[in-house]
VMD Tcl script that draws the C-alpha trace (Angstrom):
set ca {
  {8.10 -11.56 -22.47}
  {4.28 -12.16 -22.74}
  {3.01 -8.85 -23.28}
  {-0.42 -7.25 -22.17}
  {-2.19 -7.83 -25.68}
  {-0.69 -10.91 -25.63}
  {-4.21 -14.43 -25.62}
  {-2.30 -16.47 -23.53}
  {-2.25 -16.81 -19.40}
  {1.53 -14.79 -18.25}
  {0.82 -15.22 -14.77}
  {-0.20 -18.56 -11.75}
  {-3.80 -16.38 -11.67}
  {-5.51 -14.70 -14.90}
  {-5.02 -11.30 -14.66}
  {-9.06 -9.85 -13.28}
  {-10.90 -7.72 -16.08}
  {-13.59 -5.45 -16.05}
  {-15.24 -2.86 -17.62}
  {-17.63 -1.05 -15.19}
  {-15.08 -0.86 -12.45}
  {-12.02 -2.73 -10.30}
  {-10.97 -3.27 -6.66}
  {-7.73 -4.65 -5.93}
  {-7.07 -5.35 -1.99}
  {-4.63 -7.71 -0.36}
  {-7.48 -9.38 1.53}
  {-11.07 -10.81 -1.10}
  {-13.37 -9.72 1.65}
  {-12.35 -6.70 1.32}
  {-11.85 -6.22 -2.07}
  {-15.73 -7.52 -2.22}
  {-17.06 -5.06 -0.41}
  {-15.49 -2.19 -2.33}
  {-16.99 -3.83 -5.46}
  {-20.38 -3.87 -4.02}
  {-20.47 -0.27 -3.20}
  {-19.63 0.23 -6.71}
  {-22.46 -2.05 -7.77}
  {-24.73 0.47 -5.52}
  {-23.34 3.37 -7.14}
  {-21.20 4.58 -5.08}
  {-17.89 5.76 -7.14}
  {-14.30 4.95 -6.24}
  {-14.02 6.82 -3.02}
  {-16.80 5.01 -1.78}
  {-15.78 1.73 -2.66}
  {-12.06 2.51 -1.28}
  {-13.57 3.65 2.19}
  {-15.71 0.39 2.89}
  {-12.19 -1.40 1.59}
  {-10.49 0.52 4.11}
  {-12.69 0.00 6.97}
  {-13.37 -3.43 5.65}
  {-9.23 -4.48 6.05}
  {-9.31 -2.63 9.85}
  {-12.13 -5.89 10.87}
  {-10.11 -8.57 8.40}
  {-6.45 -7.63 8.38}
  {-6.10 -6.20 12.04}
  {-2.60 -7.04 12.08}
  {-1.44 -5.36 8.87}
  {-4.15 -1.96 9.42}
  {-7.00 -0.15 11.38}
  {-8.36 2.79 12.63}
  {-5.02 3.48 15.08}
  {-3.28 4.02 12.46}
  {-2.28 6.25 9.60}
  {-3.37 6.12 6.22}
  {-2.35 8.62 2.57}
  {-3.97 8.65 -0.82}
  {-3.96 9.69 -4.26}
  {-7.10 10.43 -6.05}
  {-7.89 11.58 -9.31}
  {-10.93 13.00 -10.56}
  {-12.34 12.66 -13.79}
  {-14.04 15.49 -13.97}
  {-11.40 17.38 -13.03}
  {-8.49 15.89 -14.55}
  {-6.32 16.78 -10.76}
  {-4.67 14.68 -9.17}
  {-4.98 15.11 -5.24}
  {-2.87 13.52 -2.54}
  {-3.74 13.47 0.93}
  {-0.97 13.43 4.11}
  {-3.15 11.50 6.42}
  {-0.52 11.22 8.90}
  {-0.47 11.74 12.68}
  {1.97 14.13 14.51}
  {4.03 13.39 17.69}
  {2.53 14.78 21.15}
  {2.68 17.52 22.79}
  {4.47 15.66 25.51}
  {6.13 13.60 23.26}
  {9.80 15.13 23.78}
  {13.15 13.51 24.42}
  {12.78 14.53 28.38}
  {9.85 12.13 28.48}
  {12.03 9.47 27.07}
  {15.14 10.02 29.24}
  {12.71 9.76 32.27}
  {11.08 6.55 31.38}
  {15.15 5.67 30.82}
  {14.47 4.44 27.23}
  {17.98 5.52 24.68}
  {15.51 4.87 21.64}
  {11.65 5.22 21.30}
  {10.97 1.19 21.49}
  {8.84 -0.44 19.28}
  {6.23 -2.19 21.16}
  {3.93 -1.09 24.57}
  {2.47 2.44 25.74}
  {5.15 4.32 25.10}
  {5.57 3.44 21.61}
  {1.79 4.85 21.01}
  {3.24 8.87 20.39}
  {1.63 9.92 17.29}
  {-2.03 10.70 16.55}
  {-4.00 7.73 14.35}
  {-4.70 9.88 11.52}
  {-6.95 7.23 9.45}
  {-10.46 8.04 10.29}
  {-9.37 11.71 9.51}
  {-8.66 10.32 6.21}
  {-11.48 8.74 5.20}
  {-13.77 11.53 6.15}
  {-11.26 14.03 3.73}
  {-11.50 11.77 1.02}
  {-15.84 11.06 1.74}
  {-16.23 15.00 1.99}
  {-14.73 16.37 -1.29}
  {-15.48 12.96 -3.26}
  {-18.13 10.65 -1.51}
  {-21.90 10.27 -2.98}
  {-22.90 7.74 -0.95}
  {-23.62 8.06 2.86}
  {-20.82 7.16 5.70}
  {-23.04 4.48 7.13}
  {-23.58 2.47 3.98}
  {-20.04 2.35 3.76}
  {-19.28 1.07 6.70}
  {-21.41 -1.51 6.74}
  {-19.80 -4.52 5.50}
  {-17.28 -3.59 8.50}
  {-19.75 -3.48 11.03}
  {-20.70 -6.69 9.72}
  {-17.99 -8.64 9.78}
  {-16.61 -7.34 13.20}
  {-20.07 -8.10 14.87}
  {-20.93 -11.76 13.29}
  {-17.22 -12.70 12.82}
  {-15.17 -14.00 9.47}
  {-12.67 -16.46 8.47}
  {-9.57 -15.36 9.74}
  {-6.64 -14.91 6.86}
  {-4.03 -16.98 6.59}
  {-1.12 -13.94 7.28}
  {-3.61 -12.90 10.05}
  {-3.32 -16.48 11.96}
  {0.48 -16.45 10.79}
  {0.87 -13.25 12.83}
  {-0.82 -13.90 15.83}
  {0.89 -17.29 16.20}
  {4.52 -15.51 15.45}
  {3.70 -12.22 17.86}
  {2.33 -14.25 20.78}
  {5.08 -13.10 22.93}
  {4.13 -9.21 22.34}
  {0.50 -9.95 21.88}
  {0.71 -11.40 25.67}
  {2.37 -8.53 26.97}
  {-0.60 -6.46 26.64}
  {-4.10 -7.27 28.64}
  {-5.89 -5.85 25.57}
  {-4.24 -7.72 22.96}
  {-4.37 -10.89 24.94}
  {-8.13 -10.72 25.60}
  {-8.63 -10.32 21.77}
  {-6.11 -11.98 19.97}
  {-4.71 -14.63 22.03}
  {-8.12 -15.80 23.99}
  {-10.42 -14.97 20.92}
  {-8.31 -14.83 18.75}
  {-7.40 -17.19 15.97}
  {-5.48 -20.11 15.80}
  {-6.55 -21.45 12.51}
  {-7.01 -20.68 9.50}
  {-10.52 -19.93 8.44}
  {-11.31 -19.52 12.73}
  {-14.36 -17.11 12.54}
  {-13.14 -13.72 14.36}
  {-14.90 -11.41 15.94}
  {-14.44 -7.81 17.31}
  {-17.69 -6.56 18.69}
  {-15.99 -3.57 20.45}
  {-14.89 -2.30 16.86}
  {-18.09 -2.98 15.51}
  {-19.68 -0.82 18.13}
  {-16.91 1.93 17.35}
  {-17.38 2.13 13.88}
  {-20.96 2.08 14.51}
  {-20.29 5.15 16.58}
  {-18.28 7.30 13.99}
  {-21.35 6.12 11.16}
  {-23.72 7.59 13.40}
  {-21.58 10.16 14.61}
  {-18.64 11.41 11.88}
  {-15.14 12.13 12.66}
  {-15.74 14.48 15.70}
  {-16.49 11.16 17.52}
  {-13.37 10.14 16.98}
  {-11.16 13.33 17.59}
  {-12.78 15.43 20.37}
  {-16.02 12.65 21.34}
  {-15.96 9.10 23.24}
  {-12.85 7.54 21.13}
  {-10.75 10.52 21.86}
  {-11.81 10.85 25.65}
  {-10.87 6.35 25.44}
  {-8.08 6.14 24.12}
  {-6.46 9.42 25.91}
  {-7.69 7.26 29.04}
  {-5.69 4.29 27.80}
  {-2.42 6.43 27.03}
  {-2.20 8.11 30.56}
  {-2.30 4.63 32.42}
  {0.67 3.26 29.78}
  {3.55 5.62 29.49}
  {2.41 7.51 26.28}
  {2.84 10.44 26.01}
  {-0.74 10.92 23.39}
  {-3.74 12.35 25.31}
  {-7.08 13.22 24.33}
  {-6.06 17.08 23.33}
  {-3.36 16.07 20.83}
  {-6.71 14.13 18.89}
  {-8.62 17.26 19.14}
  {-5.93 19.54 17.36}
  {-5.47 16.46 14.37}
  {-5.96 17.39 10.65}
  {-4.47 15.84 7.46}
  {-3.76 17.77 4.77}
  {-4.53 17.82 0.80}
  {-1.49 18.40 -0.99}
  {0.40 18.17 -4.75}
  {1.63 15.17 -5.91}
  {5.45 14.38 -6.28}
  {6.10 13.97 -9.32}
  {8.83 12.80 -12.20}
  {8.90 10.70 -15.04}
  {9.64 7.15 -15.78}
  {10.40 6.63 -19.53}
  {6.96 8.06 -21.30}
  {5.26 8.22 -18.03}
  {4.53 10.57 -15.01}
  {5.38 9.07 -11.65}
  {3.38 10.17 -8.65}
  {3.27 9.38 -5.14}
  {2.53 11.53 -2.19}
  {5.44 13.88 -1.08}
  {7.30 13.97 2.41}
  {7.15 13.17 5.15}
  {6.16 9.76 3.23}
  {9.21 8.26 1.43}
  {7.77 8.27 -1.54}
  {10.38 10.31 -3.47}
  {12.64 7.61 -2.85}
  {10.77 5.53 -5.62}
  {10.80 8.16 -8.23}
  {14.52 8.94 -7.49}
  {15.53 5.37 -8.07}
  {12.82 5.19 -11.18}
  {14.51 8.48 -12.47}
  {17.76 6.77 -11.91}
  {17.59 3.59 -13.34}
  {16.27 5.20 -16.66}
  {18.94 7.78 -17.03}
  {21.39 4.54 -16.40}
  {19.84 2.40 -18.57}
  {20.54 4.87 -21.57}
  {23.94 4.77 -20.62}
  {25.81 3.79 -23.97}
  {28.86 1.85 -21.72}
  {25.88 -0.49 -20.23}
  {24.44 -4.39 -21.15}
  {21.13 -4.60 -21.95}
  {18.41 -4.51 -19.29}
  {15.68 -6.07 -21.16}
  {15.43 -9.31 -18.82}
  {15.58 -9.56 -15.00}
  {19.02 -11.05 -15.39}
  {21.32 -10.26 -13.17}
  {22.42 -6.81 -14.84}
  {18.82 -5.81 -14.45}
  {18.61 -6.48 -10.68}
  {21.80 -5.30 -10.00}
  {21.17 -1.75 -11.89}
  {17.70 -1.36 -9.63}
  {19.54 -2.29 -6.38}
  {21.69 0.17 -7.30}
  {19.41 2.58 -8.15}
  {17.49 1.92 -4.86}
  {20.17 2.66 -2.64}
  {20.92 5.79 -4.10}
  {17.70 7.04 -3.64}
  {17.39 5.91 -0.07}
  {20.96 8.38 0.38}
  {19.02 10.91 -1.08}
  {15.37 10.17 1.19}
  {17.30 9.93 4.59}
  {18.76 13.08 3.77}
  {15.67 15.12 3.07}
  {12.41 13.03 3.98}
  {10.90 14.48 7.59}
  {8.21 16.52 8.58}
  {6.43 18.57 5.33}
  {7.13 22.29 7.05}
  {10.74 20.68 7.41}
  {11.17 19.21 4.57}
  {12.83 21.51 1.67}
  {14.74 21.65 -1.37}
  {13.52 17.68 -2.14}
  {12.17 18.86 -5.40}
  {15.61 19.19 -6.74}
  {16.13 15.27 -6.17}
  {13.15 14.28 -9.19}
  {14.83 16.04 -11.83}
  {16.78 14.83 -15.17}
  {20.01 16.10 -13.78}
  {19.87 14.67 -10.80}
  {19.03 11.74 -12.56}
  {21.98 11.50 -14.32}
  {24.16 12.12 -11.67}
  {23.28 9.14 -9.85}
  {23.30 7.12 -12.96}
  {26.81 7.52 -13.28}
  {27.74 6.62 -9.58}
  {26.70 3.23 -10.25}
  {29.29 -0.01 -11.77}
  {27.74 -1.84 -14.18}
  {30.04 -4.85 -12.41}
  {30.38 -4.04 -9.12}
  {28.10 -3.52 -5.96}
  {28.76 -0.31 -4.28}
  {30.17 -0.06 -0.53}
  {27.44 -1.34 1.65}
  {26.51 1.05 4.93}
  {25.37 -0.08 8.18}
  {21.59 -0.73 7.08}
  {18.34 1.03 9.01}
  {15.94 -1.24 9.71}
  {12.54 -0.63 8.61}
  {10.09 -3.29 8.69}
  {6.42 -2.61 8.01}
  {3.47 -4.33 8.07}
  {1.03 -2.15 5.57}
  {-2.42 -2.50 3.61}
  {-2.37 -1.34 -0.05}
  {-5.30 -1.19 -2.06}
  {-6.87 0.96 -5.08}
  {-10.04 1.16 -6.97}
  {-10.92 2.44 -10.16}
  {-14.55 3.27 -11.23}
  {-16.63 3.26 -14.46}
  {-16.44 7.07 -14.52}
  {-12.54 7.22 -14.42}
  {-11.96 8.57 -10.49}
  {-9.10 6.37 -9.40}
  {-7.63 6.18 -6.30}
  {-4.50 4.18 -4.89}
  {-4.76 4.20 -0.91}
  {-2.58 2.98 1.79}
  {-2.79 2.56 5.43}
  {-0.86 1.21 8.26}
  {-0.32 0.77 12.11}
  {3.55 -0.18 10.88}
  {4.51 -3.34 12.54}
  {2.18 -6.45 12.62}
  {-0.26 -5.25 15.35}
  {1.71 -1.52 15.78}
  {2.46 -0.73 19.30}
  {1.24 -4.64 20.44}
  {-1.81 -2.87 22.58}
  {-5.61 -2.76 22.18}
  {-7.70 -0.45 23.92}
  {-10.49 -2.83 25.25}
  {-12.84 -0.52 25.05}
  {-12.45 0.52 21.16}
  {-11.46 -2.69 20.00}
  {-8.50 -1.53 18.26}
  {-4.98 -1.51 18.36}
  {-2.88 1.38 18.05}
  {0.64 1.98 15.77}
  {3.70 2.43 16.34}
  {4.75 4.64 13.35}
  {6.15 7.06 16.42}
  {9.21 5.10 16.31}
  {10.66 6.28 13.17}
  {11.85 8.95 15.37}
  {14.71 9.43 16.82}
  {15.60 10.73 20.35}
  {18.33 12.84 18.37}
  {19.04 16.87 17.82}
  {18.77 18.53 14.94}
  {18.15 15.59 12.22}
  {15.18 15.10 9.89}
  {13.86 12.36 11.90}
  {15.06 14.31 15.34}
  {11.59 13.93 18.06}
  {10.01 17.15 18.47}
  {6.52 17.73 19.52}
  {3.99 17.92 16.81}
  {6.11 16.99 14.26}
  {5.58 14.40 11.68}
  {7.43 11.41 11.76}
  {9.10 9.55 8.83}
  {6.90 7.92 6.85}
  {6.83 4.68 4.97}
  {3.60 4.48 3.11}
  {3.20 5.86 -0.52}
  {0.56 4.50 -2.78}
  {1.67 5.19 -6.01}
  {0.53 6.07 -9.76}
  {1.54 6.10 -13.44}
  {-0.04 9.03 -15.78}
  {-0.42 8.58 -19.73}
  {-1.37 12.03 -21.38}
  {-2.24 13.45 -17.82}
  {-4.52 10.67 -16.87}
  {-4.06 7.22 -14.79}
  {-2.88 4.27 -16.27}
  {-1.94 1.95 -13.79}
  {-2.87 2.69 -10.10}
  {-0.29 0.81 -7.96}
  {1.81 -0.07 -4.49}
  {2.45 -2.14 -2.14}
  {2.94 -2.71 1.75}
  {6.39 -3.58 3.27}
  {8.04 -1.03 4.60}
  {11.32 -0.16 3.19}
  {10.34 -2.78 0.43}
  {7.31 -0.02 -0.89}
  {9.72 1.50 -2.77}
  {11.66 -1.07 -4.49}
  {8.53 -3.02 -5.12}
  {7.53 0.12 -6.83}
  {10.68 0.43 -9.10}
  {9.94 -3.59 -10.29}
  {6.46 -2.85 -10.86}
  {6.60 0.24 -12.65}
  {9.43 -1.66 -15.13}
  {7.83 -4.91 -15.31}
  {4.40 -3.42 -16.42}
  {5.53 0.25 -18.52}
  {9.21 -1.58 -20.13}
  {8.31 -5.18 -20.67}
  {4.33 -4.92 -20.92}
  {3.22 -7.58 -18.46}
  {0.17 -7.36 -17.38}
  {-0.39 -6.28 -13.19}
  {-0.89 -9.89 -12.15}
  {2.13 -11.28 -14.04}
  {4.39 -8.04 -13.05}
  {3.06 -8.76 -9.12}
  {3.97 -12.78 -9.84}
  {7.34 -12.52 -10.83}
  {9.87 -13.24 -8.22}
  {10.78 -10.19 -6.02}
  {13.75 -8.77 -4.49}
  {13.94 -6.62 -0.86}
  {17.53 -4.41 -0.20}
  {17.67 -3.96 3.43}
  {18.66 -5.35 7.10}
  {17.18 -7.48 9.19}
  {18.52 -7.00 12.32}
  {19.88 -3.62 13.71}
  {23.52 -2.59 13.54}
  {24.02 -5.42 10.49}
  {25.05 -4.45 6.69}
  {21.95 -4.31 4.73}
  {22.05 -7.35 2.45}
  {20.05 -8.12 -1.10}
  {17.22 -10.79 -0.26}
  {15.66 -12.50 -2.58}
  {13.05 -15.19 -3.73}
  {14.48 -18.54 -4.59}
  {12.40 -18.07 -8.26}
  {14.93 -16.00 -9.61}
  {17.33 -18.27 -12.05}
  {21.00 -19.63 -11.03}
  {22.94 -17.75 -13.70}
  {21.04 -14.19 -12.25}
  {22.11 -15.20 -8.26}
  {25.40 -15.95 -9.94}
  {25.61 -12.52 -11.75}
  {24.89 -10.71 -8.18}
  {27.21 -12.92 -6.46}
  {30.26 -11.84 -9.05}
  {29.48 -8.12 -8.74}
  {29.30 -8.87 -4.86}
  {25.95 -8.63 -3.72}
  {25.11 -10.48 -0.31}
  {22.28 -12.48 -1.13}
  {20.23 -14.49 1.67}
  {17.90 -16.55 -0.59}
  {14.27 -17.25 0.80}
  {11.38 -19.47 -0.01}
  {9.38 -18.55 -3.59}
  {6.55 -16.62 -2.28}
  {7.77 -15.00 0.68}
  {5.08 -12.75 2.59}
  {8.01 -10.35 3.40}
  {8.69 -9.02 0.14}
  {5.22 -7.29 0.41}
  {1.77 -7.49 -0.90}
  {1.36 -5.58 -3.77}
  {-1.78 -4.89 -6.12}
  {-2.25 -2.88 -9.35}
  {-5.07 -2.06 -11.83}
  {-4.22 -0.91 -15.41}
  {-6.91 1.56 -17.31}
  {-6.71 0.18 -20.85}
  {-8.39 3.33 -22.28}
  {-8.39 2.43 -25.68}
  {-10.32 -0.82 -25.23}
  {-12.67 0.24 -22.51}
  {-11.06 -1.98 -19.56}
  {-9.62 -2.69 -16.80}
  {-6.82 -5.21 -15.78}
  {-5.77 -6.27 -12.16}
  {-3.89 -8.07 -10.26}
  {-3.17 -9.06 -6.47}
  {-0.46 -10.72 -5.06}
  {-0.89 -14.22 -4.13}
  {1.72 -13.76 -1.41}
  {-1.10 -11.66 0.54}
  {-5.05 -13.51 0.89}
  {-6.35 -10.85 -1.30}
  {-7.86 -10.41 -4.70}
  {-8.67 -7.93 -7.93}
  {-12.14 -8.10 -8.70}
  {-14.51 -6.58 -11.40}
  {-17.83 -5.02 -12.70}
}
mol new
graphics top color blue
foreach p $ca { graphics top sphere $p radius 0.5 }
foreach p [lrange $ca 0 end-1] q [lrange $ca 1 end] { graphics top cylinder $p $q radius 0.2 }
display resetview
């Protein structure tokens, strides 16, 4: 393995390095206009927000401001770590006599009545601006406004996206005026979203109550009473995210943190928690390479954890006794459950697909923050309100139109949640800020970073390069089965094959297996190493 010290190139692209401060976002626009607010002196939550709001105008598919967004933060001054639930509850009205009426067995995943939970993003970046920010709202936002007014070149996964969702996209007057008519249908198209711009004008000008009890709450409650939903106006008003602790474990000589439930975040320190404890198993080969026994031992791991998270993981104020799950003895429980030759039974696999933005700053100070936000699927619900320019999630179908269960619909609860940015501590501080989007894939992406960067000593861009593996179904109903990029080697698909994995092999840099970034705080030299993942149109860039 080429290791982080090591003069040579270990990934495609250089690893980025800095000194004065990094921004790693899965689109370069983006990532550029969070390193410009640094260059203004603005610190890391400044930078992150005009990221953020940046990605809503660039990556529409994948994020925006109808959707829901969490964070970690640490501050230097401090030495906390904060975490922030940014996520939107379910409706009043949102209860399973609404969905019997409209005749629906399961919440579906695109049109109005998929739109149940409050877009819980703009809360976010105002929580983060008002206990961290230095520089003003409006500055921020900016390089948004900008590039929603005057246009930009449209991604590649953003023309991908619009092309594959036409059908959905068409089903919607509001998506089909601004996607399909003006929307792109090349690569590099300019874009533009001048309804958005105005909107993000408006909460500049105006702050969050704009959003939440002004104009954009009185809009879209407008929009949600004419299309089945159950969200109105009211439900905006009463909105708040919350600060919380970190979950936390360790990971070999590290401290693991994401944010804690109702985000599935503990599922990635379970199955980090659980591949160490099995790979000091004495009865065990060696791990050292991403052989098959490696692979195997992190699938494993993986779907352990996911037992554990889709027995626990709902709504924070009914969530308990998950703390249990990130300890050493649960650890070594689960180690021993899994074969060192042999793939465990395979359950009926949940489907959870996700289409996610994941990026992280660090500044020149120290503050680092890894940030996440989503509408869920490409585009969320499929609808636009005209008016806004935005389109709203979808994250209101992780419920369930069940009794009694974790992920049971009630009114005002919190629904499952995929997102969790992610972050290893050395000696109480950060040393690499990480995640990824994907969906069920956040997780496991997590597990592969975490090893390839803290066990073999790649640097971010290498660890992000290497070829990736997704556990998981893709249709509804199906066994979940182990996908994989065709990089891996022959003798490693044959070593899953023999312990009876049931691989679907895809193409070498396959957009579905997430795009993830990373920055590393080398400390000891003064720097800063990134990386962003070539499957995504993003980049790490420095000061």
């Amino acid at each position: 393995m080429i290791g982080i010290g090591s003069p040579n190139p270990s990934g495609g692209r250089p690893p980025a390095l800095g000194a004065r401060g990094m921004v790693t976002a899965p689109h370069a626009l983006a990532a550029q206009s969070g390193v410009a607010v640094l260059a203004d002196g603005g610190n890391a939550a400044d930078a992150i927000i005009a990221v953020a709001a940046s990605l809503a105008v660039l990556y529409p598919h994948m994020t925006g401001i109808g959707g829901d967004a969490f964070f970690l933060y640490y501050d230097a001054t401090t030495g906390v770590v904060d975490a922030y639930n940014g996520s939107g509850a379910a409706a009043a009205a949102a209860t399973l006599e609404h969905y019997a009426r409209l005749g629906h067995e399961r919440i579906p995943e695109r049109g109005g009545a998929a739109v149940l939970t409050v877009p819980g993003t703009i809360d976010t970046w105002f929580a983060l601006h008002g206990r961290f920010g230095s520089l003003e709202m409006r500055r921020l936002l900016a390089p948004a406004i900008r590039y929603a007014r005057e246009g930009a070149p449209a991604a590649r996964s953003f023309v991908a996206a619009v092309a594959r969702l036409r059908d959905v996209l068409a089903s919607d007057p509001g998506a089909s005026a601004l996607y399909l008519e003006q929307g792109p249908t090349r690569t590099g198209d300019r874009f533009r979203n001048p309804a958005l711009a105005a909107t993000l004008e408006a909460i500049a000008s105006s702050g969050r109550d704009w959003w939440y009890s002004g104009e954009g709450a009185r809009l879209i409650g407008r929009w949600c009473t004419n299309a089945t939903s159950p969200l109105c106006a009211g439900d905006l008003a009463g909105h708040h995210g919350e600060f919380t602790k970190p979950a936390r474990s360790r990971f070999f000589e590290y401290d693991s943190l994401t944010v804690p439930p109702n985000s599935q975040g503990i599922a990635a320190l379970i199955a980090q928690a659980a591949y160490e404890a099995y790979a000091k198993r004495p009865d065990v080969p060696t791990l050292a390479d991403e052989g098959a026994a490696r692979v195997h031992a992190q699938v494993e791991a993986i779907r352990l954890a996911f037992a554990d998270r889709d027995a626990v993981v709902g709504d924070p104020g009914d969530t308990g006794h998950w703390q249990r799950l990130l300890g050493p003895e649960h650890a070594a429980a689960l180690a021993l459950l899994i074969d060192p030759n042999a793939a465990a039974p395979e359950p009926v696999g949940r489907v959870n697909a996700g289409d996610t933005a994941y990026f992280a700053c660090v500044d020149a100070t120290g503050n680092a923050v890894s940030f996440i936000q989503s509408l869920f699927h490409s585009f969320g619900a499929g609808v636009v309100v005209p008016e806004l320019g935005i389109p709203l999630q979808n994250r209101g179908t992780s419920f369930e139109l069940t009794i009694g269960g974790p992920r049971s619909l009630v009114p005002r609860r919190r629904p499952f949640h995929t997102l969790m940015p992610c972050m290893l501590l050395r000696d109480g501080r950060p040393w690499v800020v990480y995640g990824s989007m994907g969906g069920e894939g956040q997780p496991q992406t997590a597990l592969q970073l975490a090893a390839r960067i803290a066990l073999d000593g790649l640097d971010p861009q290498a660890a992000i390069e290497r070829p990736r593996w997704r556990h998981g179904a893709d249709v509804l109903g199906e066994p979940a089965r182990l996908h994989l990029e065709d990089r891996f080697d022959a003798a490693c698909l044959a070593g899953l094959r023999a312990r009876g994995h049931d691989l679907d092999v895809l193409s070498g840099w396959e957009e579905s297996m997430g795009h993830a970034g990373a920055i590393l705080i080398d400390r000891q030299r003064g720097v800063m190493i990134g990386g962003a993942d070539p499957r995504g149109d993003g980049a790490a860039l420095a000061l």
